[in-house]
N, C-alpha and C positions, 0 to 999 in steps of 0.2 A: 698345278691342277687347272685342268681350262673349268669353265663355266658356258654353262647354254643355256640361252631362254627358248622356250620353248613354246608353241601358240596350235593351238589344234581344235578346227572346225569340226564337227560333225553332218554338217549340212542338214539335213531335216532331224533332228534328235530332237529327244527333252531333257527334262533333268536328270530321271532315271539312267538315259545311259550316260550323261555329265557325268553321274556317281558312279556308275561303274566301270567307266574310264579310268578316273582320279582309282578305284582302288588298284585296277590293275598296273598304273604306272607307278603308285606309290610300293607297290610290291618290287617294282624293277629300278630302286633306287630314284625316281623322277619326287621333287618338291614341288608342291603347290605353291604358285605365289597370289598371296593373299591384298587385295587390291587396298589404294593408299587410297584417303580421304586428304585433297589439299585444297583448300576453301569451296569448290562448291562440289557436286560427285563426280565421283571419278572409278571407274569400273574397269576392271579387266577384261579381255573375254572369259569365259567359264571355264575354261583348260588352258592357263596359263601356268606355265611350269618351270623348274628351275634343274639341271642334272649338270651334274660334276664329273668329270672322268681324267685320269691320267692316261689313259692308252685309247681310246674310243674318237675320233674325230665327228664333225658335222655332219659327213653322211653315215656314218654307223649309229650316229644320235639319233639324227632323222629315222633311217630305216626302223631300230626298236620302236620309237615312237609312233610312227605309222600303221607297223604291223599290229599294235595293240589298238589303235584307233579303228584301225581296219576289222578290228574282231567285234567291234561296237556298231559300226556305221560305214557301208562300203563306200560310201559318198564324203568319207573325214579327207581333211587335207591340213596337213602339218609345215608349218613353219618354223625353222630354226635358226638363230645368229648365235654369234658369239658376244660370252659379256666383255 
């Protein structure tokens, strides 16, 4: 099974649509990943994500991803790698 981090700006948002990002991606199988503390702070951006797929590549990741960013913030722009 591959793995994808996933990072998505909204460009002028707030937290309101942070949270209604995260619920629509956690509906479409995407994890939150939850920022580490290692000695002093360390933050993620606010829509950092985690999705798994056996059939799905980087641009089919990407594109879901998007489209639901895009339903939030026409101005979101999404980043994707492989873990």
């Amino acid at each position: 099974m591959t793995q994808y981090n996933v990072l998505i700006n909204l460009g002028k948002a707030d937290l309101d649509d942070y949270t209604l990002l995260g619920r629509t991606l956690r509906k479409l199988g995407f994890d939150e990943m939850k920022a580490a503390q290692v000695g002093g702070d360390f933050r993620l951006m606010p829509a950092s994500y985690r999705y798994s797929s056996d059939v799905e590549d980087m641009t089919a990741v990407r594109d879901k991803a998007l489209r639901s960013a895009k339903s939030v913030s026409a101005g979101a722009v999404v980043l994707v790698s492989k873990v």
